[in-house]
N, C-alpha and C positions, 0 to 999 in steps of 0.2 A: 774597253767596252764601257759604255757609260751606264751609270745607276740604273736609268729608267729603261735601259735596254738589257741589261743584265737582268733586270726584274722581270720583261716580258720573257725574257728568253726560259728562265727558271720554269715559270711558268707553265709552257708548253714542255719542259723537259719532264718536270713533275705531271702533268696529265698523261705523258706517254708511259712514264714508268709505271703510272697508277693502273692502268689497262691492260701494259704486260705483265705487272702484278696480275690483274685478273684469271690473264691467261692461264698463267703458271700454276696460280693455285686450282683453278678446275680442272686441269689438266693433272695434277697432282689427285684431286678428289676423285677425278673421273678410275685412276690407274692404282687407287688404293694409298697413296703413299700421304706422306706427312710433307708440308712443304719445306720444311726443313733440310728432306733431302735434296734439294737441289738449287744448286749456286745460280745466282745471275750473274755473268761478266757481262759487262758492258762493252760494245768493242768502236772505239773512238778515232779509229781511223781516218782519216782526212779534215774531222771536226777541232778545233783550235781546243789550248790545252783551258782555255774560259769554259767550255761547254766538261770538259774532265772536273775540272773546280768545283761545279755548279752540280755536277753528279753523285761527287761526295758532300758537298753541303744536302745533299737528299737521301744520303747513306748506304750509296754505294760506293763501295772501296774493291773493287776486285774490277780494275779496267784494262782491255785488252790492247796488241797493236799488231798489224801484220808486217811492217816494215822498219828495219832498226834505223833508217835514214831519218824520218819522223819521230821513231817513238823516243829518240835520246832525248833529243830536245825538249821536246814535251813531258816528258817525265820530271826532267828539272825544275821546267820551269811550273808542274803543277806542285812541285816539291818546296816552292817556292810562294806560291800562291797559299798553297793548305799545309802548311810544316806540319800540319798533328795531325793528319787526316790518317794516317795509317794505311795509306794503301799499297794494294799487293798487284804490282802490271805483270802481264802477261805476254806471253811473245804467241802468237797462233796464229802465222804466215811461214810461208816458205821461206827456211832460212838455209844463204850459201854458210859452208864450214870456214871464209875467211871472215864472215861476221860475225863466229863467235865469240869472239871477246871482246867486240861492242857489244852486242847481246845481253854477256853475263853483269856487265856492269849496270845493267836497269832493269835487268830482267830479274823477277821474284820465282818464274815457272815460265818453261820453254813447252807449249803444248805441240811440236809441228819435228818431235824427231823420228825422222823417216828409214835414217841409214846408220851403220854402226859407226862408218866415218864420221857423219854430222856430231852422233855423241862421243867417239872419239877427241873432236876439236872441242866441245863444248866441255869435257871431262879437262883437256889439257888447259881451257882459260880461263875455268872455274878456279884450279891448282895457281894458277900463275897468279891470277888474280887474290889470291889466299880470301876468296872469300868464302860466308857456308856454303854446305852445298847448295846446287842448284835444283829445286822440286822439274822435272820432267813427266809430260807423257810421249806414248811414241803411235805417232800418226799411221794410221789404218789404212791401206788404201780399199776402199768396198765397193767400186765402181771399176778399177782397175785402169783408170785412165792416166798415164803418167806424166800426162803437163799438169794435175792438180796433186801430186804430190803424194805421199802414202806407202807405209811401208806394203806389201804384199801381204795377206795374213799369212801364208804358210813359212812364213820367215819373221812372221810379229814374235813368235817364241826364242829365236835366235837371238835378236836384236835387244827383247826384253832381259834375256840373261845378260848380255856383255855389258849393259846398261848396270845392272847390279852388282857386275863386279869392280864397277870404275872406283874410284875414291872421292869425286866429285860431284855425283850425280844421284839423286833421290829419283826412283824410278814410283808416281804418283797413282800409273793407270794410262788409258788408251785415250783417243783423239780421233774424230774421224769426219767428213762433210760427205751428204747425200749426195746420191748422185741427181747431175743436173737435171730438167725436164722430166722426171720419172718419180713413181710413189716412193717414197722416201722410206715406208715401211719395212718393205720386204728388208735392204738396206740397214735399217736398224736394228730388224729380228736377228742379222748376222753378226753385224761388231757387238752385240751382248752377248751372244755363245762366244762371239774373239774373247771376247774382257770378262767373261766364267772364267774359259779355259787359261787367261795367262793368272787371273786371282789363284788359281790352284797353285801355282809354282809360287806366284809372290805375293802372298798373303797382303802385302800394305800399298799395292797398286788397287785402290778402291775408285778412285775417279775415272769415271766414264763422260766424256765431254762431246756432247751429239746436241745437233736441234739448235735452229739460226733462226731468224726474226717469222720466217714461211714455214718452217716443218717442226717447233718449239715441243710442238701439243703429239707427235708421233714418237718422237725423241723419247718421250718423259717417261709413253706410255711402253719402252722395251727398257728404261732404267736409266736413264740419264742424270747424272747427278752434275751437271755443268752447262747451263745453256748462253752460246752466245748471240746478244741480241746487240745488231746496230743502228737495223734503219728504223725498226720500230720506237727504241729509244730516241734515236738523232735526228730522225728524218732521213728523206732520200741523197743517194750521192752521185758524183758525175759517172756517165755511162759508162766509162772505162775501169771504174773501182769497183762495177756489178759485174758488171760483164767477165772480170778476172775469174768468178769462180775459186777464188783462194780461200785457205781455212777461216780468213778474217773477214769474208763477207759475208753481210747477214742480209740473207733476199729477202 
């Protein structure tokens, strides 16, 4: 990417981020809260790892991906572009159990575990990989649709224990995407009773990760302390990466 195009490009990245700053914080003032409590991930899916670079030279460090095919790659080579950037990637797509040990190796936090087998595979290529553990959340299904992924809630408590007793897995808190076409509220009011009720049993699952570039500001207002925004930061992407409906896309 050349200077003068690198520079325009900042540009617009910085105006977007400045605006979903805005959001966030009145959306934070509106619901009482401090904006502190709530993270921005960036989620860089399809966007080149120049526009990831460019996001932490404007001080975001906490970037997401939905796909380990893309995000190995990109992870190094932003690792390569920014060595001191400190940042922390995120996995928040559906992930099969034979990629989790490409996963663990770029992944800081797996927000999309669904099944006790998923964390199973990811408990066993965390161990093999001897690396720390791995921070997890485990995906809520609240729409109940099972092409987008999600554990059931009346089995988020099962899933959240066996999670706790693995030896490789840090269990963070809950993960969840609105349902499509529909108020997104009612939805939210539910995964924050899910994410009370598993805080009872595990005190250090605090992260509640709700609210994409369209539903941010309903998100915040039931507790949201992780919001993932892509297209507002990135701009729009090809029809087929919206239209997925996966935990990685930000309508």
């Amino acid at each position: 990417m050349g200077t003068s195009v690198s520079g325009e490009r900042k540009e617009q990245l910085a105006k977007a981020l400045e605006q979903v700053e805005a959001r966030v914080r009145k959306a934070c003032e509106a619901a009482g809260r401090a904006r502190e409590e709530v993270r921005l991930l960036a989620v860089t899916k399809t966007f080149p790892a120049s526009d990831a670079a460019l996001l932490t030279d404007l001080g975001l460090t906490d970037l997401a991906e939905n796909r380990d095919q893309e995000a190995g790659a990109k992870a190094a080579e932003v690792a390569r572009l920014r060595p001191e950037a400190g940042i922390r990637w995120h996995m928040v797509g559906r992930l099969q159990r034979n990629k989790a040990r490409s996963v663990v190796r770029w992944a800081d936090e797996v927000q999309s575990v669904d099944s006790v087998r998923l964390a199973a595979a990811l408990d066993k290529a965390v161990l093999a990989e001897g690396r720390p553990k791995l921070d997890v959340l485990v995906q809520a299904s609240i729409d109940g649709d099972p092409a987008r992924g999600g554990c059931p809630l009346p089995e988020l408590g099962e899933l959240a224990a066996y999670i706790a007793r693995t030896g490789g897995l840090r269990l963070r808190g809950v993960m969840a995407v609105a349902p499509l076409g529909a108020d997104p509220a009612p939805a939210f009011e539910k995964l924050a009773l899910a994410a009370e009720k598993l805080r009872r049993d595990h005190p250090g699952a605090t992260e509640l990760s709700a609210g994409m570039s369209g539903d941010l500001e309903q998100a915040i207002a039931h507790g949201s302390t992780c919001v993932r925004v892509g297209t507002a930061l990135l701009g729009g992407r090809g029809l087929a990466s919206i239209a997925s409906g996966s935990p990685g896309s930000a309508r």
